[in-house]
mmCIF file of the C-alpha atoms, coordinates in Angstrom:
data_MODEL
# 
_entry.id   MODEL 
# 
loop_
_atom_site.group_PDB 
_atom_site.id 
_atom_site.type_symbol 
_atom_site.label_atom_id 
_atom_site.label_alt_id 
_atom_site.label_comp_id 
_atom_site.label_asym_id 
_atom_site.label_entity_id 
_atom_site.label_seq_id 
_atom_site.pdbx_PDB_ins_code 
_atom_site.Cartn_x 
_atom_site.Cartn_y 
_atom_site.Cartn_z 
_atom_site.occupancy 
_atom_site.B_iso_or_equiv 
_atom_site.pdbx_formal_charge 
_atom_site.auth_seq_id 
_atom_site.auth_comp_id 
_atom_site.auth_asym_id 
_atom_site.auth_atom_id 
_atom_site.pdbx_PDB_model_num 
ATOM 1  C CA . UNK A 1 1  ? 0.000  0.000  0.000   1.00 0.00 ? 1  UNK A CA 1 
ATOM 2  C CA . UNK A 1 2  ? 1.615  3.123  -0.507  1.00 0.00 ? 2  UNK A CA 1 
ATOM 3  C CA . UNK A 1 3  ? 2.128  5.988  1.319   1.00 0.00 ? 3  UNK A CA 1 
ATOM 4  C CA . UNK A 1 4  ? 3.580  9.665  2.120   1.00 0.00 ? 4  UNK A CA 1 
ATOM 5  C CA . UNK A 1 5  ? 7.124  8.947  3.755   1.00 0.00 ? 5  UNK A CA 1 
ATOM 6  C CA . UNK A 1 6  ? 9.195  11.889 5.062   1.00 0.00 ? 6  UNK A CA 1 
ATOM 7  C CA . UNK A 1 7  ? 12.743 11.915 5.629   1.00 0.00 ? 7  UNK A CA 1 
ATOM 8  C CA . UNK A 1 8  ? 15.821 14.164 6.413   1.00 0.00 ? 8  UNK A CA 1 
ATOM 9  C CA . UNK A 1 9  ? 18.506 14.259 4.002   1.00 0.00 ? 9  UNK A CA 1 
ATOM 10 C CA . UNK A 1 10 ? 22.005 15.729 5.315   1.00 0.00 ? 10 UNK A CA 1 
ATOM 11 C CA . UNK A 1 11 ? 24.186 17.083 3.336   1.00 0.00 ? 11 UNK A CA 1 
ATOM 12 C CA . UNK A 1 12 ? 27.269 15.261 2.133   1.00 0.00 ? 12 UNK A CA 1 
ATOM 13 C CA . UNK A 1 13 ? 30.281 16.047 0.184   1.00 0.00 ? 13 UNK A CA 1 
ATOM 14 C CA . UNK A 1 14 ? 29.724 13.063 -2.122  1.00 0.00 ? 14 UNK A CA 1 
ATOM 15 C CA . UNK A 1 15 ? 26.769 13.945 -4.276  1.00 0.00 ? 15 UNK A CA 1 
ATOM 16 C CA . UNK A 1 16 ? 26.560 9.895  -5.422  1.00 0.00 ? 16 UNK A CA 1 
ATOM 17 C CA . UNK A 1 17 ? 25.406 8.955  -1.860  1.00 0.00 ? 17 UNK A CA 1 
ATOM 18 C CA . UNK A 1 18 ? 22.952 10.978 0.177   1.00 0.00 ? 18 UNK A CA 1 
ATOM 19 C CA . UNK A 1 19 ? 22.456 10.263 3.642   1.00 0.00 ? 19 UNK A CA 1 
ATOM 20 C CA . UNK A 1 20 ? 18.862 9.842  4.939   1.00 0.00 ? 20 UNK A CA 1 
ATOM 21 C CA . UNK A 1 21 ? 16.895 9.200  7.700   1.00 0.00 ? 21 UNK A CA 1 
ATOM 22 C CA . UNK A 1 22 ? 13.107 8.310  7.761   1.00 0.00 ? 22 UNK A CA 1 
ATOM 23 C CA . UNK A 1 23 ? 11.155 10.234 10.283  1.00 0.00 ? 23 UNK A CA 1 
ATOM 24 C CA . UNK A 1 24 ? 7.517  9.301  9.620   1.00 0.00 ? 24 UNK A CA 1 
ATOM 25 C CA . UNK A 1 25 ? 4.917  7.710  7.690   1.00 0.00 ? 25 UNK A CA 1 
ATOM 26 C CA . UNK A 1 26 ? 1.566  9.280  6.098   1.00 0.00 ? 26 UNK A CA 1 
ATOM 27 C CA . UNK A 1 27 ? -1.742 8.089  4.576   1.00 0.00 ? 27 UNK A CA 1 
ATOM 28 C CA . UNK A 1 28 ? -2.536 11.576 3.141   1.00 0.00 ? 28 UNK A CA 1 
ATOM 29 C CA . UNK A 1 29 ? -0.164 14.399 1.810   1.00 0.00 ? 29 UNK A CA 1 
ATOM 30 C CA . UNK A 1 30 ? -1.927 17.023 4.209   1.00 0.00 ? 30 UNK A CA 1 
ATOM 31 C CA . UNK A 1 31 ? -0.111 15.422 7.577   1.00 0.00 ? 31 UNK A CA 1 
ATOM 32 C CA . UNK A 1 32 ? 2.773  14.425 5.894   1.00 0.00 ? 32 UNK A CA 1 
ATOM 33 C CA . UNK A 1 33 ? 3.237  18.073 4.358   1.00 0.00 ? 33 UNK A CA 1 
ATOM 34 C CA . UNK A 1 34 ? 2.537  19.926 7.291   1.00 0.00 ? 34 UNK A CA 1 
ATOM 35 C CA . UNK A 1 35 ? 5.077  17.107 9.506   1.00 0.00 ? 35 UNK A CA 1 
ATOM 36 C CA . UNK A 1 36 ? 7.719  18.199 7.120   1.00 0.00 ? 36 UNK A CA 1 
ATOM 37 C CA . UNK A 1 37 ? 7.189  22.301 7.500   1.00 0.00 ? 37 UNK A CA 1 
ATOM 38 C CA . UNK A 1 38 ? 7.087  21.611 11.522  1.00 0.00 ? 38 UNK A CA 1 
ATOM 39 C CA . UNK A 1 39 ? 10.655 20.452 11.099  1.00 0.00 ? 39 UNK A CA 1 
ATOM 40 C CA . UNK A 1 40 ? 12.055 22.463 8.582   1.00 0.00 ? 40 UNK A CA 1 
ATOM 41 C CA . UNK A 1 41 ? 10.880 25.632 11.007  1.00 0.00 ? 41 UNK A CA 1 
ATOM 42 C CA . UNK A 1 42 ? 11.945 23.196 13.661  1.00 0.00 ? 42 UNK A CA 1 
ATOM 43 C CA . UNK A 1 43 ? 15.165 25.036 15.321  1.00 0.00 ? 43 UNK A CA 1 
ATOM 44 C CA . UNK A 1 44 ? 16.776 21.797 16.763  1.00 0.00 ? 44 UNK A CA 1 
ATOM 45 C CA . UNK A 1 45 ? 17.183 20.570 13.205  1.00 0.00 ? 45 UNK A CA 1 
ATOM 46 C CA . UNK A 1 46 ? 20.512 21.555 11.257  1.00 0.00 ? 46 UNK A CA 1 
ATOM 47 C CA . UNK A 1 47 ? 19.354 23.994 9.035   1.00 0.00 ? 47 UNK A CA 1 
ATOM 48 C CA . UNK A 1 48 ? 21.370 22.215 6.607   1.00 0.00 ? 48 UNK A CA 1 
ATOM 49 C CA . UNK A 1 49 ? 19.205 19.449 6.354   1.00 0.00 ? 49 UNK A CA 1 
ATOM 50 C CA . UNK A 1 50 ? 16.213 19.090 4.218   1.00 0.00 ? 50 UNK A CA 1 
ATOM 51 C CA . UNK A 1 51 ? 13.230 17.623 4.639   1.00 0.00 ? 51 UNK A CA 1 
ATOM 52 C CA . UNK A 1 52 ? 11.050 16.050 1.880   1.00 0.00 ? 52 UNK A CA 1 
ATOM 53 C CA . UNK A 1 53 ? 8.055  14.120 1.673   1.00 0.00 ? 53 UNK A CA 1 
ATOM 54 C CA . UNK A 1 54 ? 7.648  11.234 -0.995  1.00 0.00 ? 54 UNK A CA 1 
ATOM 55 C CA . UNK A 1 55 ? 4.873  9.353  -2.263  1.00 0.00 ? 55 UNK A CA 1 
ATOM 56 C CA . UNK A 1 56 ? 6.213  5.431  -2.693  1.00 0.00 ? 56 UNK A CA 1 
ATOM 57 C CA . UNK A 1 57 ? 4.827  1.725  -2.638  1.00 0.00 ? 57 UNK A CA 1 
ATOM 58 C CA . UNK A 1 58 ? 7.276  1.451  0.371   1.00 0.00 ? 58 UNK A CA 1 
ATOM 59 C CA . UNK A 1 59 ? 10.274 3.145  2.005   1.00 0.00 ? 59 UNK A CA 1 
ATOM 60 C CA . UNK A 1 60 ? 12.733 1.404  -0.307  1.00 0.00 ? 60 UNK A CA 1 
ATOM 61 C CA . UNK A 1 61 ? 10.893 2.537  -2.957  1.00 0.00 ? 61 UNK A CA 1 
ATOM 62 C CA . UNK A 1 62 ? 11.028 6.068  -1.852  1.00 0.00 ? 62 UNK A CA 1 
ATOM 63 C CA . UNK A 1 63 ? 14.729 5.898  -1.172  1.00 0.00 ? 63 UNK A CA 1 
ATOM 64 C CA . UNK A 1 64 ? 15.364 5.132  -4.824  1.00 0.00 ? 64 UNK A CA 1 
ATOM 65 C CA . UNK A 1 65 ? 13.175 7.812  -6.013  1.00 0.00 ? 65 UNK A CA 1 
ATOM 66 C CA . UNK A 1 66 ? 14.698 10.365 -3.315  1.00 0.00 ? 66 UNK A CA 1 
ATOM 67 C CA . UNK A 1 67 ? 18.333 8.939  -4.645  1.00 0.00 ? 67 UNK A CA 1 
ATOM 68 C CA . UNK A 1 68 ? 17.928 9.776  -8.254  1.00 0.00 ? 68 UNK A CA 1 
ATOM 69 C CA . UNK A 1 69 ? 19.871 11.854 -9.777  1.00 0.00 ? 69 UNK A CA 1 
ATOM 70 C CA . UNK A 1 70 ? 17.776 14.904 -11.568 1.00 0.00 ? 70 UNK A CA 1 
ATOM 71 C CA . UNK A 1 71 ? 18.654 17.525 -13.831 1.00 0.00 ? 71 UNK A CA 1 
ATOM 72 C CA . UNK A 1 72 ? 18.620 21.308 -12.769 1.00 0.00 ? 72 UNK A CA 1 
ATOM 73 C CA . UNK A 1 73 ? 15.700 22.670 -15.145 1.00 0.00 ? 73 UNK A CA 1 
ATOM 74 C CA . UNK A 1 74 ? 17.083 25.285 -18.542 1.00 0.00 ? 74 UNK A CA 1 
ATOM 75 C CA . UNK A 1 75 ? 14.988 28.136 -17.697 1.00 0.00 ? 75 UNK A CA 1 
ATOM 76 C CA . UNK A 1 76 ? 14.386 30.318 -20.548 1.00 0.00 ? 76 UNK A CA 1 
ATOM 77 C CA . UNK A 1 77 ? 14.843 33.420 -20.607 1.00 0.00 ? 77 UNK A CA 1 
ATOM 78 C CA . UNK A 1 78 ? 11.087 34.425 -20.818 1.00 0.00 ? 78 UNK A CA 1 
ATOM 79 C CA . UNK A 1 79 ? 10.537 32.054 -17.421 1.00 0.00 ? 79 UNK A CA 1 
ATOM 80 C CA . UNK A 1 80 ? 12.826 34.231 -15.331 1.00 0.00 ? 80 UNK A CA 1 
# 
């Protein structure tokens, strides 16, 4: 069944592995959205972690999708 999974990310000097943590599990994207502003705003976090919320079959799942690499978007020069 799949679900809304948050987890912190800390930075790393490596961009091939990133280190995360799972924090909590969601059935809808409201909690699980508001859970992740409540830490980012959180002052006991590092403020160089982030905190991102992923929609997955399971928590490996969402791993793999949080580990992909992605592409910066080209912004045109109309966009910016």
């Amino acid at each position: 069944m799949a679900a809304y999974y948050v987890y912190k990310i800390s930075p790393t000097i490596a961009k091939l592995v990133k280190p995360m943590e799972l924090l909590e599990t969601f059935e809808n994207y409201k909690d699980a959205r508001s859970y992740a502003r409540e830490q980012r705003q959180n002052t006991d976090n590092d403020p160089q972690d982030t905190f991102k919320v992923m929609f997955a079959e399971n928590p490996l799942d969402a791993e793999e999708k949080l580990s992909e690499f992605r592409e910066k978007p080209i912004v045109k020069e109309w966009e910016k």
